[in-house]
KEZA-156593 format. One record per residue (C-alpha): residue in one letter; residue number from 1; x, y, z. Coordinates in Angstrom, 1 decimal, decimal comma, m for minus. Example, Ala and Ser with C-alpha at 12.3 -4.5 7.8 and 13.67 -1.06 7.14 Angstrom:
A|1|12,3|m4,5|7,8 .
S|2|13,7|m1,1|7,1 .
This chain:
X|1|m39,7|m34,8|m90,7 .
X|2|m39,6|m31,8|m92,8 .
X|3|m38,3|m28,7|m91,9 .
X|4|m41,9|m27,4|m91,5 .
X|5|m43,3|m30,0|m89,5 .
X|6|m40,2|m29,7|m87,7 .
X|7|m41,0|m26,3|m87,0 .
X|8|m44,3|m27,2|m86,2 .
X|9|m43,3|m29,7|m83,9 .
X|10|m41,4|m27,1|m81,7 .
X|11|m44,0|m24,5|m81,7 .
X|12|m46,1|m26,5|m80,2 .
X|13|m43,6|m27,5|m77,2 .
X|14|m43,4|m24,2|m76,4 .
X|15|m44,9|m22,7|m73,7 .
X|16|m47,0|m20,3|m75,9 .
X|17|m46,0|m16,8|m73,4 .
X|18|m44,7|m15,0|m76,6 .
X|19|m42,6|m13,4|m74,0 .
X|20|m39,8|m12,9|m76,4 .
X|21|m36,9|m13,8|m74,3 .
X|22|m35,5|m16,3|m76,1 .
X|23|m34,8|m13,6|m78,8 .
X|24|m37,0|m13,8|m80,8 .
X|25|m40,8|m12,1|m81,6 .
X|26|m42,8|m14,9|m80,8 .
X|27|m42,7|m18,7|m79,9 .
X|28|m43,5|m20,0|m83,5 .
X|29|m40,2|m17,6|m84,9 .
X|30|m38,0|m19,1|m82,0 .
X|31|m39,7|m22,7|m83,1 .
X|32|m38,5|m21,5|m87,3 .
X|33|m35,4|m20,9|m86,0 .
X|34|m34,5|m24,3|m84,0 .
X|35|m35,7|m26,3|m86,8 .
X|36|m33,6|m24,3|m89,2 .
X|37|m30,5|m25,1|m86,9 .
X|38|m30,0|m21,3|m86,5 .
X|39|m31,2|m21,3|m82,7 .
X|40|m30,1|m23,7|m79,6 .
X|41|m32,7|m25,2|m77,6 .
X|42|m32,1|m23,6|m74,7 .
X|43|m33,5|m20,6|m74,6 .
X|44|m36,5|m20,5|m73,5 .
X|45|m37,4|m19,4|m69,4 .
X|46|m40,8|m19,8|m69,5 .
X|47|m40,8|m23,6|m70,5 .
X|48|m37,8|m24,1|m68,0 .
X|49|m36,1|m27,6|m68,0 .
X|50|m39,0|m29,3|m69,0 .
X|51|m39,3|m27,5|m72,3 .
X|52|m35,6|m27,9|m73,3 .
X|53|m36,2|m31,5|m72,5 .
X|54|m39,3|m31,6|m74,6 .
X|55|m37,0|m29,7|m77,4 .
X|56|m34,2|m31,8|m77,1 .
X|57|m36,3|m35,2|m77,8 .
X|58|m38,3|m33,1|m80,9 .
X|59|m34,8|m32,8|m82,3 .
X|60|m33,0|m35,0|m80,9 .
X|61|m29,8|m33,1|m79,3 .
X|62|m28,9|m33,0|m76,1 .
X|63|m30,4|m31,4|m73,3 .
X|64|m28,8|m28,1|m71,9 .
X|65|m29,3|m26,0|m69,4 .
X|66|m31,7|m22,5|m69,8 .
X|67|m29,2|m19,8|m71,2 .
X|68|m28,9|m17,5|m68,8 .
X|69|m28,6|m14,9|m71,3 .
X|70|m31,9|m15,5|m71,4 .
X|71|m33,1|m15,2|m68,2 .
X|72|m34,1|m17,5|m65,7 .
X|73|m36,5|m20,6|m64,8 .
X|74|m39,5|m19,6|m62,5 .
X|75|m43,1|m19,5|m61,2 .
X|76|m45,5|m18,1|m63,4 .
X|77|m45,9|m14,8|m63,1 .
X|78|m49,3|m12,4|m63,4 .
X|79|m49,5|m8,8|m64,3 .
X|80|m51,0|m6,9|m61,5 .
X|81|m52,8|m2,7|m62,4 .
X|82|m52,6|m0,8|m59,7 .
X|83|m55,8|1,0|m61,0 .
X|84|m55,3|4,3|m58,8 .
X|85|m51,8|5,1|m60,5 .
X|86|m53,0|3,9|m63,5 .
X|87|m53,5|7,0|m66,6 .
X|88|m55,2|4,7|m69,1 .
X|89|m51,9|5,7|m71,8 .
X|90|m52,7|2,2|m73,6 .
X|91|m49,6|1,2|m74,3 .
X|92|m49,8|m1,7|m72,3 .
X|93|m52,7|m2,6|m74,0 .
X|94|m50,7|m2,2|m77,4 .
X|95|m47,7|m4,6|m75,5 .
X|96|m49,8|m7,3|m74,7 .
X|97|m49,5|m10,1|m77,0 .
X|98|m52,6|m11,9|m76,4 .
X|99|m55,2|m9,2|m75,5 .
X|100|m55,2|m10,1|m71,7 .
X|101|m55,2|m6,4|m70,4 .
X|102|m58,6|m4,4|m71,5 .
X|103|m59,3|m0,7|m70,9 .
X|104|m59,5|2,6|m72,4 .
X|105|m58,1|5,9|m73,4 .
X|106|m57,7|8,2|m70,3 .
X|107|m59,4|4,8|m68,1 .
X|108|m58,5|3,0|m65,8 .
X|109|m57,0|m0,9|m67,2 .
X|110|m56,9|m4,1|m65,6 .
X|111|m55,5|m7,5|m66,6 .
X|112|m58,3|m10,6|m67,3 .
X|113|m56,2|m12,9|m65,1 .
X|114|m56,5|m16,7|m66,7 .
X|115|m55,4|m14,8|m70,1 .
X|116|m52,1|m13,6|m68,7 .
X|117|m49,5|m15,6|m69,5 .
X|118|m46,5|m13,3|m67,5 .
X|119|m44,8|m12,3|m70,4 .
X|120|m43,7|m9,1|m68,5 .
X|121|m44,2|m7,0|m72,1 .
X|122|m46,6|m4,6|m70,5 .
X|123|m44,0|m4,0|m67,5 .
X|124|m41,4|m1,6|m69,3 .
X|125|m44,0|0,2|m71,6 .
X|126|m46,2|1,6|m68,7 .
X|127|m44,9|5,5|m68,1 .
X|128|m46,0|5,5|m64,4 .
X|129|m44,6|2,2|m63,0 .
X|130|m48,3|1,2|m62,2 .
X|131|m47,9|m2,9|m63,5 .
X|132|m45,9|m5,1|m60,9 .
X|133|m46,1|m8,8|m61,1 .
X|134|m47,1|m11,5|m58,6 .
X|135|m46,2|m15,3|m58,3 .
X|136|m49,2|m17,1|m58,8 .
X|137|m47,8|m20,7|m58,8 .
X|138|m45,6|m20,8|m56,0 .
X|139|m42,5|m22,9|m56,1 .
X|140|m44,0|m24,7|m59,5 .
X|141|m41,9|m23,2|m62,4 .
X|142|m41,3|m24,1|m66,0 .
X|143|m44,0|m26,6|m67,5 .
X|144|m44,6|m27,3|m63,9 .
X|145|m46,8|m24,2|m63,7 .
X|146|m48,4|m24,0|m66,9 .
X|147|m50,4|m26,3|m68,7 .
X|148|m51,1|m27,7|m72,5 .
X|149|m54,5|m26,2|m72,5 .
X|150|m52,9|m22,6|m71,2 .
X|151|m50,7|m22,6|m74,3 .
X|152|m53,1|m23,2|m76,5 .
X|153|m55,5|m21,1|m75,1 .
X|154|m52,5|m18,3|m75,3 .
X|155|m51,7|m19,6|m79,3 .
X|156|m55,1|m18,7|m80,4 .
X|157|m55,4|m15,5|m78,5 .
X|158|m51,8|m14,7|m79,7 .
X|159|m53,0|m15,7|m83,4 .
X|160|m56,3|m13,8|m82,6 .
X|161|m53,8|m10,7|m81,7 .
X|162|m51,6|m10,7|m84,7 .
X|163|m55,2|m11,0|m87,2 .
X|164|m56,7|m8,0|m85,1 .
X|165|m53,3|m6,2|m85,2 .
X|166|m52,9|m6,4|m89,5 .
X|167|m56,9|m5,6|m89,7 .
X|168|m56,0|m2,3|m87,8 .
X|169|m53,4|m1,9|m89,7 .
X|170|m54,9|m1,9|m93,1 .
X|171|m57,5|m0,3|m91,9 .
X|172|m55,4|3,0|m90,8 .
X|173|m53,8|2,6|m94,2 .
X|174|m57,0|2,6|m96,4 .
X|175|m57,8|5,7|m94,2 .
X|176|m54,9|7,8|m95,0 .
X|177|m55,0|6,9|m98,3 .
X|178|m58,5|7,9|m98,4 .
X|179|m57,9|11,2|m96,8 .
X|180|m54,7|11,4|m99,5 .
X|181|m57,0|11,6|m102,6 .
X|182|m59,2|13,9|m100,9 .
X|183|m56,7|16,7|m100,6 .
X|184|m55,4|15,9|m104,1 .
X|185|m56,1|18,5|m106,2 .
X|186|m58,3|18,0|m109,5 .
């Protein structure tokens, strides 16, 4: 197996949460770094000790137990507004890496619950404490409480993310470069 299909390989044992607790930015850079031998399998919560056990027969080492480090195996989580304390900043709707919480400026968000995949991102951006989380598999936890489909669902929306995130980008850009040569003189 190459080192890309290696990679490849990995990616898609991973849960899909882009929570970024095992480190890195997102599942498929955690996946790079495993199959360049820079990263342990271990360390990733959300796939619990059913991931590492997928990992370890992708690569074949030996299973480990979850880093701690990295936090801890346990039931899939889901972002919860409380819509009367909420200000409508945005900037959980920036956090979110696959586009599960929808709103405005100055309105009132909410999180599309089958889109949420607990990540927590949105918990430590929001500036009035409004975002708790609830357990919404019970004593299920690791692979356990999400499924195949749910990480692939959360791939594309994560991929559909990144592609929306570099269009806005570019799009700021060409405007202030407009706006550049119209206050240059001449």
């Amino acid at each position: 197996m190459t080192p890309a299909e290696l990679a490849d390989a990995l990616n898609a044992a991973l849960p899909q949460t882009q929570c970024t607790r095992c480190g890195y930015p997102d599942c498929r850079s955690y996946a790079q770094a495993m199959a360049e031998g820079s990263a342990p399998i271990n360390q990733c919560p959300p796939g619990g000790a059913e991931g590492i056990a997928r990992l370890a027969r992708i690569t074949g080492q030996p299973e480990l137990p979850l880093n701690p480090a990295n936090g801890h195996e346990g039931p899939r989580q889901l972002a919860v507004i409380d819509e009367a304390w909420c200000i409508g900043c945005t900037l959980c709707l920036d956090a979110c890496p696959v586009d599960a919480i929808v709103g405005g400026p100055k309105r009132m968000h909410t999180v599309i619950d089958p889109l949420c995949t607990g990540c927590e991102l949105c918990i430590p951006v929001c500036p009035v404490d409004c975002i708790s989380l609830t357990n919404v598999t019970g004593t299920q936890t690791g692979w356990r409480a999400w499924s195949p489909e749910q990480a692939d669902e959360a791939a594309e929306r994560y991929a559909f993310h990144r592609l929306r995130e570099a269009r806005d980008e570019r799009e700021r850009n060409e405007r202030l470069a407009a706006r550049a040569l119209q206050r240059k003189p001449g």
